[in-house]
FIKOLZA-1660 file (N, C-alpha, C; in steps of 0.1 Angstrom, whole numbers, plus 5000, padded with zeros to 4 digits):
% residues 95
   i   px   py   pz ch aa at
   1 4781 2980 3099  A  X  N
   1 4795 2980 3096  A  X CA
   1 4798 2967 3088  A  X  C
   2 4804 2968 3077  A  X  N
   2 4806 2955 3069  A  X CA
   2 4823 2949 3073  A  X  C
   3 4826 2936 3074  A  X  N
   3 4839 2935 3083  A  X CA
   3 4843 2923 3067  A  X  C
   4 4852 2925 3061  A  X  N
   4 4862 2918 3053  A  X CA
   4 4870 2911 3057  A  X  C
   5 4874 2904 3048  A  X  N
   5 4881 2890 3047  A  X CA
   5 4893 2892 3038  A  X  C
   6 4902 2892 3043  A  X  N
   6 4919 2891 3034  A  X CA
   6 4919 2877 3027  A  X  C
   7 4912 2874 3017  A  X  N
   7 4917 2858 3011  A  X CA
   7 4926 2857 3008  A  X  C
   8 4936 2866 3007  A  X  N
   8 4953 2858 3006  A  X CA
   8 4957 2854 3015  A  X  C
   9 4954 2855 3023  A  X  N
   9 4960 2846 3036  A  X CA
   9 4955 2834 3038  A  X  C
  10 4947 2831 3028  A  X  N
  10 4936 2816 3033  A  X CA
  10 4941 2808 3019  A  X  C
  11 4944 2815 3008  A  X  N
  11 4943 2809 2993  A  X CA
  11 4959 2805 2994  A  X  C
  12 4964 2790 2988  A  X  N
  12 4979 2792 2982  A  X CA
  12 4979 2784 2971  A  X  C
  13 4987 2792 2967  A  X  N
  13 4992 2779 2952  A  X CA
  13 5001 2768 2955  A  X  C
  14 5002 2761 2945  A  X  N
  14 5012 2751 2948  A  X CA
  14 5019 2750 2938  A  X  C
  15 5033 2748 2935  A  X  N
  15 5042 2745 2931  A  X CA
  15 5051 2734 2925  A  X  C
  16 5048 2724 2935  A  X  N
  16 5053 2711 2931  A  X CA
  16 5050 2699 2927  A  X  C
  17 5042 2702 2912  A  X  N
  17 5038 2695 2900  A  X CA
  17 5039 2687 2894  A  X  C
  18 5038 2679 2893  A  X  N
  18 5040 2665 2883  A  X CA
  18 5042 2674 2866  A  X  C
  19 5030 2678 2866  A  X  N
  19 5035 2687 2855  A  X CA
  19 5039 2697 2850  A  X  C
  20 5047 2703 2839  A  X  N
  20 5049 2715 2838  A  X CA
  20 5039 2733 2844  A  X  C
  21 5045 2739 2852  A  X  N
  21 5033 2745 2857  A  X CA
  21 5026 2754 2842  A  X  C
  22 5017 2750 2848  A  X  N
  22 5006 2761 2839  A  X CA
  22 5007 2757 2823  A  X  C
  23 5011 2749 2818  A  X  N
  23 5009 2741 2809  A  X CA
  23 5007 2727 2809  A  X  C
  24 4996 2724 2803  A  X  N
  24 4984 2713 2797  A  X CA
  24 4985 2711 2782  A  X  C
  25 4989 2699 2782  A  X  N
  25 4988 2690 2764  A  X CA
  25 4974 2686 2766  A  X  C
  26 4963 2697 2761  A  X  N
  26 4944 2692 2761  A  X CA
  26 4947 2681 2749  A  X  C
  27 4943 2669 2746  A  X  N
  27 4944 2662 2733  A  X CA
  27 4932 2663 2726  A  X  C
  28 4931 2663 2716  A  X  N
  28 4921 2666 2707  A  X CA
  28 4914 2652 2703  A  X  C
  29 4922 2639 2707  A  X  N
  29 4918 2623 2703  A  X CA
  29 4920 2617 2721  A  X  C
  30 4911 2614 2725  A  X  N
  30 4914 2604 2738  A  X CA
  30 4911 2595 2736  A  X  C
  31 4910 2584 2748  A  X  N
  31 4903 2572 2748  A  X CA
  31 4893 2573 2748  A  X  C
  32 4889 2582 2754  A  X  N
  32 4873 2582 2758  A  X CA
  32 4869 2599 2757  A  X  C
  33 4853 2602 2757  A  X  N
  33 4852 2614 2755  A  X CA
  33 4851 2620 2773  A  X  C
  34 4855 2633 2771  A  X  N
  34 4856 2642 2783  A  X CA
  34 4861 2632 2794  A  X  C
  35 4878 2633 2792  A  X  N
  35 4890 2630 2799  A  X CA
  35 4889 2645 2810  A  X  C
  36 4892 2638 2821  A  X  N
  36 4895 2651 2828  A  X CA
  36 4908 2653 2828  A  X  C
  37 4912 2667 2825  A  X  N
  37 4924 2670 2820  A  X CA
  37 4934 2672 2834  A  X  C
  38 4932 2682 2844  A  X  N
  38 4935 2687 2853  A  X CA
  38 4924 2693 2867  A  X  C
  39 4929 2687 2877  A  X  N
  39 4918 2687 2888  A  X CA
  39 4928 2697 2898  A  X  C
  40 4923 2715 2898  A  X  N
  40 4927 2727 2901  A  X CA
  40 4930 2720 2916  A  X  C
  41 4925 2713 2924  A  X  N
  41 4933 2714 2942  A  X CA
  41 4943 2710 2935  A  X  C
  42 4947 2702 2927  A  X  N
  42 4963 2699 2925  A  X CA
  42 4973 2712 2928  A  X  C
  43 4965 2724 2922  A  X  N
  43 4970 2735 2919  A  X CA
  43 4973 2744 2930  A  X  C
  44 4961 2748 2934  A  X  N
  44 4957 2754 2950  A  X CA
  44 4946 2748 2961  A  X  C
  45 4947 2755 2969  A  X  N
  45 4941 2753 2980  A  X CA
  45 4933 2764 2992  A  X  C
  46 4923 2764 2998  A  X  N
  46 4922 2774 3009  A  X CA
  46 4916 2765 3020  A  X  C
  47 4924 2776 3029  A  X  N
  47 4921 2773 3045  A  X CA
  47 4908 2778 3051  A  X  C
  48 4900 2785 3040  A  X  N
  48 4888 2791 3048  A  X CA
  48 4878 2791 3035  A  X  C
  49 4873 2777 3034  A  X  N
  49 4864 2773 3021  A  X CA
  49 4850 2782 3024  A  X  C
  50 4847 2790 3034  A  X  N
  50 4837 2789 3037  A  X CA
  50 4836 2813 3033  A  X  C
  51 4845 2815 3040  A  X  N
  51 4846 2830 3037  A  X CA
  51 4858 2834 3024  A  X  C
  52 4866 2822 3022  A  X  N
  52 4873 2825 3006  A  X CA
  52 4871 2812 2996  A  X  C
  53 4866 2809 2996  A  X  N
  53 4861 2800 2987  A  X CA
  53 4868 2798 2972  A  X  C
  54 4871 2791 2968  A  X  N
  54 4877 2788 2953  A  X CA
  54 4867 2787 2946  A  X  C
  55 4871 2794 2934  A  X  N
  55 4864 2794 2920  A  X CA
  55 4875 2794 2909  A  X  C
  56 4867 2792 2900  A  X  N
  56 4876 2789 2883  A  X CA
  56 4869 2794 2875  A  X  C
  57 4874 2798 2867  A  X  N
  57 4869 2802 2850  A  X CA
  57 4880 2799 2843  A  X  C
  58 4876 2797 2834  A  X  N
  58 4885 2795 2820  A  X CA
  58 4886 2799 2811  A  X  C
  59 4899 2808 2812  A  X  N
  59 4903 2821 2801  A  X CA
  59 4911 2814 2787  A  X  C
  60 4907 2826 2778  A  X  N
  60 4914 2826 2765  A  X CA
  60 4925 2836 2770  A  X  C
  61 4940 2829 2764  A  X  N
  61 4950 2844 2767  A  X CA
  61 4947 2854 2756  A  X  C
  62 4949 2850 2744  A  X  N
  62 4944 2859 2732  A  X CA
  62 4930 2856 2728  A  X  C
  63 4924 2867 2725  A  X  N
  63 4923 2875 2737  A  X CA
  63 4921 2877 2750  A  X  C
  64 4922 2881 2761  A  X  N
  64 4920 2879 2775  A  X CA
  64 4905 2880 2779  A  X  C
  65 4902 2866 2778  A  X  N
  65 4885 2872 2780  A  X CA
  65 4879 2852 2785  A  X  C
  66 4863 2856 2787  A  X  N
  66 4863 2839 2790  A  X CA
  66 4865 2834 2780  A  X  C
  67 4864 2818 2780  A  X  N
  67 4861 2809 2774  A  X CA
  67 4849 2805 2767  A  X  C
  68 4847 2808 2757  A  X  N
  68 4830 2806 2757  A  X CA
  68 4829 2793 2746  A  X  C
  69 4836 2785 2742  A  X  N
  69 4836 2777 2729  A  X CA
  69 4824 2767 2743  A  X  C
  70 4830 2754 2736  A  X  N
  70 4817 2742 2738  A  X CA
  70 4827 2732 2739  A  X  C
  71 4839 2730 2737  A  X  N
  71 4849 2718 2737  A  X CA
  71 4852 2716 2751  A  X  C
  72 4858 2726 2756  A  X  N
  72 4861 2726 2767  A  X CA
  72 4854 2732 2784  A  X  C
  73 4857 2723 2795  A  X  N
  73 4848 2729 2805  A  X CA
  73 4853 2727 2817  A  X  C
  74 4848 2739 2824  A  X  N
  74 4857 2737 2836  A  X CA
  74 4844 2735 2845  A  X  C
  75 4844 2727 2857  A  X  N
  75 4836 2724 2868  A  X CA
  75 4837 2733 2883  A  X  C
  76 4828 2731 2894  A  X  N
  76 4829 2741 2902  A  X CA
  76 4842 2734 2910  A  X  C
  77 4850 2723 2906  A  X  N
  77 4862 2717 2917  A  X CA
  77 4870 2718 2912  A  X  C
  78 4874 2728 2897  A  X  N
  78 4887 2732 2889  A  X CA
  78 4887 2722 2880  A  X  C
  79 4881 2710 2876  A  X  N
  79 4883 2697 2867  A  X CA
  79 4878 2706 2848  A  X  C
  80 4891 2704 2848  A  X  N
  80 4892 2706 2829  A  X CA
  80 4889 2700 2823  A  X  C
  81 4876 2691 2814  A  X  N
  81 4874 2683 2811  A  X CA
  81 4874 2688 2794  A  X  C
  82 4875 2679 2782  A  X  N
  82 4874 2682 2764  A  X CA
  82 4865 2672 2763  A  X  C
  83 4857 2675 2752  A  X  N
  83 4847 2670 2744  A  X CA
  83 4851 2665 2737  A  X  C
  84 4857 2655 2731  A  X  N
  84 4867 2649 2723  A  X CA
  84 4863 2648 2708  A  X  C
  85 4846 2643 2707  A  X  N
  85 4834 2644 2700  A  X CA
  85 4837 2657 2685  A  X  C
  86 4841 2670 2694  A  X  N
  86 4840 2680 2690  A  X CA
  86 4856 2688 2682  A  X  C
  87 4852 2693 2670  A  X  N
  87 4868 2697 2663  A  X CA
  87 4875 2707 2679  A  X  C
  88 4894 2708 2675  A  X  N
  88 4897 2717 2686  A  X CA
  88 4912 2718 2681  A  X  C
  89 4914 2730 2676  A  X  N
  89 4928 2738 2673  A  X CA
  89 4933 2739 2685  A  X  C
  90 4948 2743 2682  A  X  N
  90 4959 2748 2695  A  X CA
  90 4956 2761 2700  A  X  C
  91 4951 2761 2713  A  X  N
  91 4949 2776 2719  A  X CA
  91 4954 2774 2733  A  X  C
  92 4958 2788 2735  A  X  N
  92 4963 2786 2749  A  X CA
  92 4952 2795 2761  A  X  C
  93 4951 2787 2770  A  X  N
  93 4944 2789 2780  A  X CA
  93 4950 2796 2796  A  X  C
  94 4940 2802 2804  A  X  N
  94 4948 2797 2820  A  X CA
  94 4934 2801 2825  A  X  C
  95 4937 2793 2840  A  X  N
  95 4927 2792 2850  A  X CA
  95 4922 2804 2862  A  X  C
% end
């Protein structure tokens, strides 16, 4: 018998932001190369790392699909980091 896990009850978001939710000014010039843009616990959280565990990927909205360029990267702790190094147009993303 296989016995499941409801991860909504373990996963929450958070709401009260420093920054605008769900938008990110990525800069294409920093001080330094691969600024970390946004670190995801800011974002959410779970109470049961062990049976719901957080993950990230990093979507293109148009089209809705991954991320696949080279500029940008997301790590296994949510941290958005840019290649500064590297050219980078206005695109919109989400996590």
């Amino acid at each position: 018998m296989d016995i499941t896990v409801d991860c909504s009850l373990y996963i929450h978001a958070v709401s009260s932001l420093s920054q605008s939710s769900f938008t990110l000014n990525i800069p294409n010039v920093a001080p330094a190369s691969n600024p970390t843009i946004l670190v995801a616990s800011d974002y959410g959280y779970t109470n049961d790392p062990i049976n719901c565990p957080l993950t990230y990927t990093l979507k293109t909205v148009s089209p809705d699909a991954n991320y696949a360029g080279s500029t940008l990267a997301i790590n296994a702790v949510g941290e958005i980091s840019v290649d500064t190094s590297l050219p980078f147009t206005t695109q919109s993303f989400y996590v």
